[in-house]
C-alpha positions, 0 to 999 in steps of 0.5 A: 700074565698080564691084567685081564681086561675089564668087561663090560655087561650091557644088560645091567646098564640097561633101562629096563634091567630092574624092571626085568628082574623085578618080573623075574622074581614075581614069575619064581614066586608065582610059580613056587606057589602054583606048585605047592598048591599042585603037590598037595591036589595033584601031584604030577609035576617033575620033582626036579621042577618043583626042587629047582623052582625052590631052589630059585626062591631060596636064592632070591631070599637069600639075596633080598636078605643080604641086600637088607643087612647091606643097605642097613650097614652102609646106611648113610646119616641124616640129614644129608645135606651135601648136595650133588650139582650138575650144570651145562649149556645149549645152544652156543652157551645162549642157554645155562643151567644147574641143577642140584639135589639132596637128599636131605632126611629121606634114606634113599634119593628117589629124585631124577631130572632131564635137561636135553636138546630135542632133535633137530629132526623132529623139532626145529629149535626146542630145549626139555627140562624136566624134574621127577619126584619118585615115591615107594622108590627111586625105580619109576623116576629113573626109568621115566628120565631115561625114556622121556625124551625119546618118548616125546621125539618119536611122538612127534614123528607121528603128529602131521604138523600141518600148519601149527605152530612149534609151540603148539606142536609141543604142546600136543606132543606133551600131551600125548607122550606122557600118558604113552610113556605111562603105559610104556612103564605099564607093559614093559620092555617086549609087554612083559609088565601085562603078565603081571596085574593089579598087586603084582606088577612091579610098580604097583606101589611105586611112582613119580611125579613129572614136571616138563618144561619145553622151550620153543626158540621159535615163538619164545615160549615155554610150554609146561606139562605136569603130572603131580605136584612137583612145579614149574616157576618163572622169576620175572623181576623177582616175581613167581609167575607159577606154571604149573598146578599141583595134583592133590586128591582134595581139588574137586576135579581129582575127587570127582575123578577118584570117586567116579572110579570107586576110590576114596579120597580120606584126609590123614593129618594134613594130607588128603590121600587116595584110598587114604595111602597116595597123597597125589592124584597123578603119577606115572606108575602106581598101577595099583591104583589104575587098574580099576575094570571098565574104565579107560585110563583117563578115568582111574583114581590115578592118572598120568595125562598131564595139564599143559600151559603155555607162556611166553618168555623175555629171557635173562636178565629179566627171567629165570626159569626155575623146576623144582619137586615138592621137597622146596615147598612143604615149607616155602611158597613159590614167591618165597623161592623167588624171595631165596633166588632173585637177590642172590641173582642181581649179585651176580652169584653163580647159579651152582651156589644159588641153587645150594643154598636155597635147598639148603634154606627149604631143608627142616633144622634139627634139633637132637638128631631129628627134624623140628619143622617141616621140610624132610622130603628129597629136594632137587630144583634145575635152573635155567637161564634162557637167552633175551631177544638181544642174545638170540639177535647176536648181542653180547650178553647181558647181565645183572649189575653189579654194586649196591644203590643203596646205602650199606648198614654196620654189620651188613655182610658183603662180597668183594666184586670187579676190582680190577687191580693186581692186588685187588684181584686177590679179594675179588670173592672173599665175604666180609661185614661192614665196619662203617663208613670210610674216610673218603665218600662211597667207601666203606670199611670192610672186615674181610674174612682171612684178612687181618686189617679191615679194607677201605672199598668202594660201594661198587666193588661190595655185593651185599649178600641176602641172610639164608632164613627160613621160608 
């Protein structure tokens, strides 16, 4: 017989599989309970009903059980500091980006990311970027990724446009589709999740930040839209220009909010929590904490209607437009970030190997097995490089220079860069320390790692290279 063929199970690569399931055990549960309570005041229901509703609760246990010994057996050391990137291009490779994600000293990855091109149909020239922090799991974040730019296009199909601007309109359809996307995540695939309120819906105490960037190339902006604490920044000349405001329980607006509510906002360690678990103030998810009588859902402690900001962009080489979650910055500022970034950028180091480094620079040392110094959480960061007026014009493209203008101290350490010769070329890339000054003026003498005499190279052809140091 030949090899059977491999099928294929549509439903399990679903979106809303896990969703389902989670709904299905929950119903197996409630029903199991309801019997019991039945057996012992009336008695009527079938035996075979009660045995098959046990018998479906004893397999759920069985497998919440193997799925524990399985993830405590396969559980993976930390910190993990490999770092899994992604990148790609839009627009005629006018637009690059990367991103990069670690998991660092958490024991699951409950980061998601987005970076698409919205539909033509529905906008007429607009990118989306957007980074998800999930927290009490990884289910909301990654479901979240999957709808959001659907959610945005067909929210767009239901504004008239009437005579805004595409910079408007993305920022109204930002607006709205988020907290619409909230309550997707509420009811369900077919408005299942409504059977299931308050404690016993399936992400009750799970949720995820959202962070969206969406760049119009018709009025050159970008138009942010934030719920939580992850952060948009823009890098322009080496300074952060932050596009975003975190949403913590402490700001007067989310406390009044909360309280208005009927929850508490009660400071544990440095951290000020709602009802002293959340340390955020908006999330999707998190229906526990949104399921407060009589309020509309602008009103609950926990809320996913987003703070929109609108800024204009120059584009690369002036720019560089950086999303990250908050993993980057329990111990670095935002400029701190753009300090780790800029340098690296103006030596013409690839974005992949930028992106690598600063989470590994955000990430907490160790000492002994455990973390001696803040930074523990998930880090995942996306940075984009958008087209300047001349790329969009049909200019070639432009880029940092090359070299150093200033003079390279003993002991510096550099990469070799754009020699040009067939002997040269082996070199281009390999990383070294500055011995001195060479014979001739403007060369150095060069130290080359994997090679055994030192080189004498011009300044041009040496890119100093940044220490990676803590924030």
């Amino acid at each position: 017989m030949g090899q059977a063929e491999r099928r294929s199970f549509p439903f399990l690569s679903w979106p809303w599989t896990p969703f389902l399931m989670a709904c299905l055990s929950r119903a197996v549960l409630s029903l199991y309970v309801l019997f019991l309570i039945e057996d012992k005041v009336i008695g009527l229901a079938p035996v075979l009903l009660r045995s098959g509703c046990f018998y479906a609760v004893a397999a759920l246990f069985t497998t919440w059980v193997l799925r524990q010994v399985f993830s405590l057996c396969t559980v993976q050391p930390t910190p993990d500091l490999r770092v899994h990137v992604e990148s790609g291009s839009f627009r005629d490779n006018s637009v690059s980006w990367v991103s990069a994600e670690m998991r660092g000293w958490r024991e699951n990855m409950e980061d998601a990311h987005v970076a698409a091109e919205l539909c033509k149909d529905a906008f007429e020239d607009a990118l989306l970027f957007a980074v998800l922090d999930g927290h009490g799991g990884s289910e909301v974040s990654t479901l979240a990724s999957k709808l959001l730019t659907r959610e945005m296009e067909a929210c767009r199909r239901k504004i008239h446009n009437g005579k805004t601007s595409q910079a408007e309109l993305l920022a109204e359809v930002i607006r709205q589709s988020l907290p619409r996307l909230d309550e997707k995540l509420r009811s369900g695939s077919w408005g299942i999740g409504w059977l299931f309120p308050g404690v016993l819906h399936p992400f009750a105490a799970c949720g995820s930040t959202c962070v969206t960037a969406a760049v119009d190339f018709v009025g050159r902006e970008v138009i942010v839209g934030n719920v939580g604490d992850s952060r948009a920044l823009l890098i322009r000349d080496g300074k952060a220009i932050a596009l975003s405001e975190d949403h913590k329980p402490e700001n007067p607006i989310e406390r009044n909010r909360i309280r208005a509510a009927g929850g508490q906002v009660i400071k544990i360690g440095p951290c000020h929590r709602v009802d002293g678990n959340l340390n955020l103030s908006r999330a999707f998810g998190d229906f526990n904490y949104k399921s407060t009588a009589n309020l509309p859902a602008e009103k609950q402690k926990v809320i996913a209607f987003p703070d929109v900001t609108r800024t204009a962009f120059r584009g690369w080489p002036q720019e560089l437009l950086v999303l990250a979650c908050d993993g980057l910055f329990e111990r670095c500022s935002n400029q701190d970030i753009a300090n780790l970034i800029w340098p690296r950028l103006k030596m013409a180091m690839p974005l992949e190997q930028i992106a690598t480094e600063v989470l590994h620079a955000c990430c907490a040392r160790s000492s002994r097995g455990r973390p001696i110094e803040e930074g523990t959480d998930n880090e995942t960061i996306i940075l984009i490089r958008l087209p300047s007026d001349s790329r969009v014009d049909g200019a070639g493209p432009a880029g940092p220079t090359s070299g150093t203008e200033e003079p390279l101290a003993s002991g510096q350490r550099v990469r070799v860069q754009n020699l040009e010769s067939e002997a040269g070329q082996k070199l281009n890339g390999l990383e070294g320390t500055v011995e001195g000054a060479g014979s001739c003026e403007g060369r150095y003498s060069v130290r080359l790692s994997g090679v055994p005499e030192a080189k004498s190279l011009k300044a041009e052809n040496l890119a100093p290279i940044p220490p990676i140091q803590a924030c």
